[in-house]
Every structure is written in structure tokens, then in C-alpha cells.
C-alpha positions as CSV (number, residue, x, y, z in Angstrom):
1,X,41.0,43.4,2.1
2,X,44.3,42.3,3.0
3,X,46.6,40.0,1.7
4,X,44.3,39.5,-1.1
5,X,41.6,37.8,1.7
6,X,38.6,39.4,2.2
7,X,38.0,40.1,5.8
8,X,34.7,39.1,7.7
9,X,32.8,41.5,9.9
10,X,32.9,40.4,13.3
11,X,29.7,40.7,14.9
12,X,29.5,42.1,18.1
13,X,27.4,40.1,20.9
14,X,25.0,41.5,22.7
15,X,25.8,41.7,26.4
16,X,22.6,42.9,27.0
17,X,20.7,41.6,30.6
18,X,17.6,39.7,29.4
19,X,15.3,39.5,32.3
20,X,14.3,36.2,33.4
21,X,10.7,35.5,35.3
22,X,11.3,33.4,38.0
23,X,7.9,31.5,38.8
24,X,7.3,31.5,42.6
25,X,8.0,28.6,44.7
26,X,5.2,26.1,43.8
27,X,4.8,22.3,42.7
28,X,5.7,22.2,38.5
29,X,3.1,20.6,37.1
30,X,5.0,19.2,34.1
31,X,7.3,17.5,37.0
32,X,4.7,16.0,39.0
33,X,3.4,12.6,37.5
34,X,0.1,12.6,39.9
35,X,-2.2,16.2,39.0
36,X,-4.5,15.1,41.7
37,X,-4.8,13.9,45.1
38,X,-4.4,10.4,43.7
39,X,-1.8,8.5,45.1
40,X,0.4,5.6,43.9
41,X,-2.8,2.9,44.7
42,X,-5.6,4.5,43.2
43,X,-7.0,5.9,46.6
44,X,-8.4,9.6,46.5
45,X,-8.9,11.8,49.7
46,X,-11.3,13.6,48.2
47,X,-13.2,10.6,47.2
48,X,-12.8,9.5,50.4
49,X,-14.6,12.7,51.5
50,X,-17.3,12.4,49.4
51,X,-17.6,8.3,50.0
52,X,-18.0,9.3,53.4
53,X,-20.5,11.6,53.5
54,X,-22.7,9.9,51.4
55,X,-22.1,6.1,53.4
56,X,-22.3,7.7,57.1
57,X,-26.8,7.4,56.5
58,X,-26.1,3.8,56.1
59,X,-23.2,3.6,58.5
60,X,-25.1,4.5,61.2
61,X,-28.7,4.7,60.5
62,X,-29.1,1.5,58.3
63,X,-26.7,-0.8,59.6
64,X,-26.5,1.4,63.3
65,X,-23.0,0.1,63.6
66,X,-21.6,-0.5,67.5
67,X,-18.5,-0.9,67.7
68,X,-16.3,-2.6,71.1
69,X,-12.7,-2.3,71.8
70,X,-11.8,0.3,69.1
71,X,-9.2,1.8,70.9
72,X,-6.7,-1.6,70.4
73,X,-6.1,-0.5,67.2
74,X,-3.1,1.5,66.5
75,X,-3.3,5.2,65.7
76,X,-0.2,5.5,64.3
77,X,2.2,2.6,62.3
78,X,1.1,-0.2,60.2
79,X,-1.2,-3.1,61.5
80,X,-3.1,-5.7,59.7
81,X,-6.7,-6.0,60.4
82,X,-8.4,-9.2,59.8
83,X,-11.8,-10.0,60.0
84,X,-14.6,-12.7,59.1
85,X,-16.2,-11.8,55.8
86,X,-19.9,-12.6,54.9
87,X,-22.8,-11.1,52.4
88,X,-23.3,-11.7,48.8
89,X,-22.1,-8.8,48.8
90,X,-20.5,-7.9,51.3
91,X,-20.7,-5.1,53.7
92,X,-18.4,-5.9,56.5
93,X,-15.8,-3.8,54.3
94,X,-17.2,-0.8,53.8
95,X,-18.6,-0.7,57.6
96,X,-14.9,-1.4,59.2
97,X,-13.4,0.8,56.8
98,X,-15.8,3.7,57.7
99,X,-15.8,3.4,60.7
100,X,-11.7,3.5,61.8
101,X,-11.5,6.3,59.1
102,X,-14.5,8.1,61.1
103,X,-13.5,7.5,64.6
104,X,-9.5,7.3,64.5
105,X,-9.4,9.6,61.4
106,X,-6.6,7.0,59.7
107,X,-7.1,5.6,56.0
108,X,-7.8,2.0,55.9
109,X,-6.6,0.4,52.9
110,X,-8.4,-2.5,51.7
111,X,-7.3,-6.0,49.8
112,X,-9.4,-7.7,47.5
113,X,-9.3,-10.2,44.9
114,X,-7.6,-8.2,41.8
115,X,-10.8,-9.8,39.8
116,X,-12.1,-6.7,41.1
117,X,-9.9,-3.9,39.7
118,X,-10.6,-5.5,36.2
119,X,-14.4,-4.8,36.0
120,X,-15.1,-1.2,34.3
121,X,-16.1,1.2,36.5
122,X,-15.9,-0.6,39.6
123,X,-12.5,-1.3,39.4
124,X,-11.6,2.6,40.0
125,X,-14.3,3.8,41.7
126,X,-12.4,0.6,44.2
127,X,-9.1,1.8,44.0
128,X,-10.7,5.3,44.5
129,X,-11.8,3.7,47.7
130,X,-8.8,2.4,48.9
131,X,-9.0,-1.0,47.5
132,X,-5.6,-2.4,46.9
133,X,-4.8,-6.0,45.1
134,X,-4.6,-8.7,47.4
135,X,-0.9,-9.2,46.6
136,X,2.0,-9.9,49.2
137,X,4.2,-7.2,47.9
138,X,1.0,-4.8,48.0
139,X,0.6,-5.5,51.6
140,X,4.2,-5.5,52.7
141,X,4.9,-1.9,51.1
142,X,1.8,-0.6,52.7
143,X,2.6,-2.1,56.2
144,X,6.3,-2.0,56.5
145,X,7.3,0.9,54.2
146,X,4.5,3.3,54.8
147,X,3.1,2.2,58.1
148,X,-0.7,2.0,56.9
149,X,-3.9,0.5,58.2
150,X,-4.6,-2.7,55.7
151,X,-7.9,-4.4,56.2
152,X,-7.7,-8.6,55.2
153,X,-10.4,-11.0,54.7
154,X,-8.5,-14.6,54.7
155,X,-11.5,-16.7,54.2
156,X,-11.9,-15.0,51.0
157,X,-14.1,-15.4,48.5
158,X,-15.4,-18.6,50.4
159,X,-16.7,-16.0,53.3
160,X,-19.0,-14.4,50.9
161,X,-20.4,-17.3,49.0
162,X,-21.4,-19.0,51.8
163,X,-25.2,-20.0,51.6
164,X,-26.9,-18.4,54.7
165,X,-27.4,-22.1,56.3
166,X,-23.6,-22.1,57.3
167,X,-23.7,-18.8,58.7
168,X,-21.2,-17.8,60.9
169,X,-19.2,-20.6,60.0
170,X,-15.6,-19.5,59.6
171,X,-13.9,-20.8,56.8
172,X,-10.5,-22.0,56.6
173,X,-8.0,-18.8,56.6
174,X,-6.0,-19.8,53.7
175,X,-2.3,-21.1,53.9
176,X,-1.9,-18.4,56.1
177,X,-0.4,-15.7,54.0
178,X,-1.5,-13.3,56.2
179,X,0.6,-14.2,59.5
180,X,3.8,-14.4,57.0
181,X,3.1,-10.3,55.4
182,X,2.8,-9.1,58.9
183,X,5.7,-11.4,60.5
184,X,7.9,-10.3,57.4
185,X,6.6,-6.6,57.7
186,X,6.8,-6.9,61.9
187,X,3.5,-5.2,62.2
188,X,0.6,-6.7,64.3
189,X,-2.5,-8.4,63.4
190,X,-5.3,-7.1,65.1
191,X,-8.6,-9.5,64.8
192,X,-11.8,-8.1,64.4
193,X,-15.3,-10.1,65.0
194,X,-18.5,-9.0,63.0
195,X,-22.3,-9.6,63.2
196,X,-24.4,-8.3,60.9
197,X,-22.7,-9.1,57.5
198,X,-24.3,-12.7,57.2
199,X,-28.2,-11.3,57.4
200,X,-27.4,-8.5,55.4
201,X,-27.5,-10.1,52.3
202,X,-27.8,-13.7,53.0
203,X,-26.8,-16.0,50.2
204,X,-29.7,-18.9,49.3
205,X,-28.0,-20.6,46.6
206,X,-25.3,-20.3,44.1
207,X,-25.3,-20.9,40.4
208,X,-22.0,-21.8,39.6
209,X,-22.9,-22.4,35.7
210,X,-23.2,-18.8,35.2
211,X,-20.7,-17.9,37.7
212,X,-18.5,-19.6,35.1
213,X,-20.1,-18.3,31.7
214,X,-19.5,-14.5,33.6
215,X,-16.1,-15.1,34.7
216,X,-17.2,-14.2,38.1
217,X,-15.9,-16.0,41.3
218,X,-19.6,-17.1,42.4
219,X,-23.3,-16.3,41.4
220,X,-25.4,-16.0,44.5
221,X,-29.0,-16.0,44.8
222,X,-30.2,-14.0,47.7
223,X,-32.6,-13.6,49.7
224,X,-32.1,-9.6,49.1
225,X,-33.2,-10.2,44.9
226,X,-36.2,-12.2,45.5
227,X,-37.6,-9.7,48.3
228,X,-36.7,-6.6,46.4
229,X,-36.0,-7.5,42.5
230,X,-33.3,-5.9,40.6
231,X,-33.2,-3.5,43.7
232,X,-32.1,-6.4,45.5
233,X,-28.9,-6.7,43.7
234,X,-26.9,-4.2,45.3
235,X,-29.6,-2.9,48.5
236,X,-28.9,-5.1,52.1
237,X,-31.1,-5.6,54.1
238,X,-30.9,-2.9,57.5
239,X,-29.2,-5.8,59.8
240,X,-27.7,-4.2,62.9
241,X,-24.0,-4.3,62.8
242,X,-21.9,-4.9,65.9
243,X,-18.1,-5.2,66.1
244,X,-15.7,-6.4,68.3
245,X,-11.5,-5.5,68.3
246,X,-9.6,-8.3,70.0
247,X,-6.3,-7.6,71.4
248,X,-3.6,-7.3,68.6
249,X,-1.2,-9.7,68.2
250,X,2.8,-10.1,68.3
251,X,4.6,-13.0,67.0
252,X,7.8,-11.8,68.3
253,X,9.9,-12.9,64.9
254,X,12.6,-10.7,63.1
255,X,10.8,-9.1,60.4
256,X,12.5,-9.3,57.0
257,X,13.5,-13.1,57.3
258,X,14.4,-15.0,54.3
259,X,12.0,-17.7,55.3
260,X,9.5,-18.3,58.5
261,X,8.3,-21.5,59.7
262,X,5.4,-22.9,57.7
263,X,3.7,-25.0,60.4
264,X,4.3,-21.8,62.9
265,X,2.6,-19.8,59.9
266,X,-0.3,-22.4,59.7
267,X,-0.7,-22.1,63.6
268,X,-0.7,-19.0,64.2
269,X,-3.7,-18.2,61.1
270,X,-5.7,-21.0,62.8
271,X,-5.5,-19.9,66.5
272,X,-6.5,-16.2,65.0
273,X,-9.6,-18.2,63.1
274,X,-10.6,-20.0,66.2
275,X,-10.3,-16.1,68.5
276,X,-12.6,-14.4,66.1
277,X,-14.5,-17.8,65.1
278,X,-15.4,-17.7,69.6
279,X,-16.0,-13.8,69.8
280,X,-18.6,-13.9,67.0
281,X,-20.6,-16.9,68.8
282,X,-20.1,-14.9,72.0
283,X,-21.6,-11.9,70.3
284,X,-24.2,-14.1,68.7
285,X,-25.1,-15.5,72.2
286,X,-25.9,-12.3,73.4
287,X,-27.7,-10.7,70.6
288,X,-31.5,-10.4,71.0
289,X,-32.1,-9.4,67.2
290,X,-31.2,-9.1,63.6
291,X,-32.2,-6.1,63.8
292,X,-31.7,-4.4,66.9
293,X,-29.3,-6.2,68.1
């Protein structure tokens, strides 16, 4: 004690070296949001994989899909694929998606109606897929920012509704949103023509009372369900599938305009109608069968 204070102890720290384990060099998972090969829309590779193995039986022993002109579309780079769209349920998806992923070894991402990422189940084993909403922004990341294939059906859900006695009748592509994503996005839009899709499961008549009590789009009755029963619901019928790629297309615009010309827009998604509307009535025209082509 001095000066009548008591005086405290100092303690002494401890310069001892504490060793430190440096992990190795290797992603953190607590840092990585995605612990899987899932990426930002759902799609899995590994899915993919196992999608693949399990469709090829019916890619090419089922539907015995021939494809023409394959090589017009882009290995590398975005491009918009569009193509007619028919089947209760359709096929023509699956089959062009297979296929490019099989034979150009590139994932094909595919918009749909976001009615279908809402239903359990099928909503993420789509996404697993690579279904993708059918939204503008959607489209215009995967084309112009990360230079993907995207697969479009611009009829719709009038394609697939159809009843089989307007087969092969293209509907009207929309407004065109389509030919705006890729002229905003200045990637290509590569037509493709398909046979097969509208005998695969053919559509005899609608119910649109219990379309609306389901919430669903449409209600088909097909040809598929009274042939098969309840196995008809999701089993087409083995209808040779052939495809045709027509040359891409260019509209030679700046991409990221504020604003394109709607009547250009609305020109441009009819004369790409009217090309695959004639290749599939050529391809009709020489087709000697449903089923063998």
C-alpha cells in the first residue's frame, strides 16, 4: 500500500502462440446459399442426368425422334427457340429439350405458364427440369446475361388445347412478346417445326366447367383416356416425331432499346408463325404415317 491506496495486481498477459487450424482451400458451406447443384432457377444437373436416362427409351424408341437441320442452332451464346406446341399434354417439350441437351450437350431452359410452378410436386420436379416462368425479365436474364438456350411456345396454352380436328393449325403467337425479349436481349430466334405432338395425345373435347372449378387452364378429353383409362392421363400414344430447325433469325435492332416498334414486333411474330405454320404442312405433305413417319 502506498499512499494509503491499496495497489492492484497487474496481471500479466499471456503472449503465448495459440495455434490456429487453417481449413484447406475449399467452398464454406455456411457461405454458400445453394448446398447443391441447384442453381438460381430451380434447374439440377444431376436431375438432368437422371431425367435423361430415364426419357432417352421414350426419346428414341417411343416417339423415334428425327431431327433436320440441328446444326443451325448455336452452340454457344443465347438464342430463343420457338416452336409450335400441341398434346393435351404436351410432348413437344420434353422431346426438343432432350434432344439439343443430347446431341449439342447445352441445357435448354424451358418457359411455361407459372400456373405450373404452383402445383405441389410438379412445380419442382419442373424447375428441377429446367422449367423457368414465362416472364420477360426471366427470359432476358437467361438470354442476354447468361447466354442460355430458352425454349418458347407463343401460341401457348391455345396450342395444347386445341381439339385434334384443328390440328396443325397454328394459333396466333401472342402480341409478340417473343420478338421484343430477343430484339431487347439481341439474341436470335431460331424456329423449329414439329410433327408428332398433335397425335400424341390428341385432344377430343374440353370441359371448360371443370377446367374452371380446378383452377386449371383447360380440361381436355383425349383420345389417350378413353383408349387407356386412368393410364391415359399421362401415357401418349407412340406417334413418330420429326423435327425441323429453320434458319435463325436477325432483326438487326440495338438490343437494350427503351422501346421497339410495335407493328415491327407484330410482323416479325407473324412472318415466324407463317415459316413454321409452312414447314410443318411441308413435313405433313411428306409424311407416310403417324407412326412411322
Amino acid at each position: 500500500m502506498t499512499d494509503g491506496r491499496p495497489v492492484g495486481i497487474e496481471k500479466k498477459r499471456s503472449t503465448a502462440v495459440v495455434p490456429i487450424r487453417i481449413p484447406p482451400d475449399s467452398p464454406d458451406p455456411a457461405g454458400d446459399l445453394r448446398l447443391s447443384d441447384v442453381d438460381e432457377w430451380g434447374r439440377s444437373e444431376r436431375f438432368r442426368a437422371v431425367a435423361r436416362a430415364l426419357y432417352e427409351p421414350i426419346y428414341s424408341k417411343w416417339f423415334r425422334v428425327e431431327w433436320e437441320g440441328l446444326e443451325k442452332v448455336p452452340t454457344e451464346g443465347g438464342a430463343l427457340l420457338v416452336a409450335n406446341h400441341a398434346g393435351a399434354i404436351p410432348s413437344d417439350a420434353p422431346v426438343i429439350m432432350h434432344g439439343i441437351e443430347k446431341e449439342l450437350g447445352r441445357p435448354v431452359y424451358g418457359l411455361a405458364d407459372y400456373f405450373f410452378r404452383t402445383v405441389p410436386v410438379v412445380g419442382t420436379l419442373w424447375a428441377r427440369g429446367g422449367g423457368v416462368s414465362a416472364r420477360p425479365a426471366n427470359a432476358y436474364r437467361l438470354l442476354k446475361e447468361q447466354g442460355q438456350l430458352v425454349l418458347d411456345f407463343p401460341e401457348g396454352t391455345k396450342g395444347p388445347s386445341k381439339s385434334f380436328t384443328d390440328r396443325y393449325q397454328l394459333r396466333r403467337f401472342g402480341r409478340g412478346g417473343f420478338v421484343e425479349i430477343a430484339m431487347r436481349a439481341g439474341v436470335p430466334v431460331i424456329p423449329i417445326a414439329v410433327t408428332g405432338s398433335e397425335e400424341a395425345m390428341p385432344v377430343l373435347f374440353r370441359v371448360p366447367t371443370v377446367a374452371k372449378a380446378l383452377g386449371l387452364p383447360y380440361f381436355p378429353i383425349t383420345a389417350n383416356l378413353l383408349t387407356m383409362g386412368p393410364l391415359g392421363i399421362v401415357m401418349p400414344f407412340p406417334a413418330k416425331f420429326n423435327l425441323r430447325v429453320l434458319d435463325p433469325i436477325d432483326f438487326h435492332v440495338p438490343p437494350d432499346q427503351e422501346r421497339y416498334s410495335k407493328s415491327r414486333i407484330m410482323e416479325e411474330a407473324e412472318r415466324i408463325r407463317g415459316l413454321i405454320q409452312e414447314s410443318v404442312y411441308d413435313m405433313l405433305r411428306g409424311r407416310r404415317s403417324v407412326w412411322f413417319g
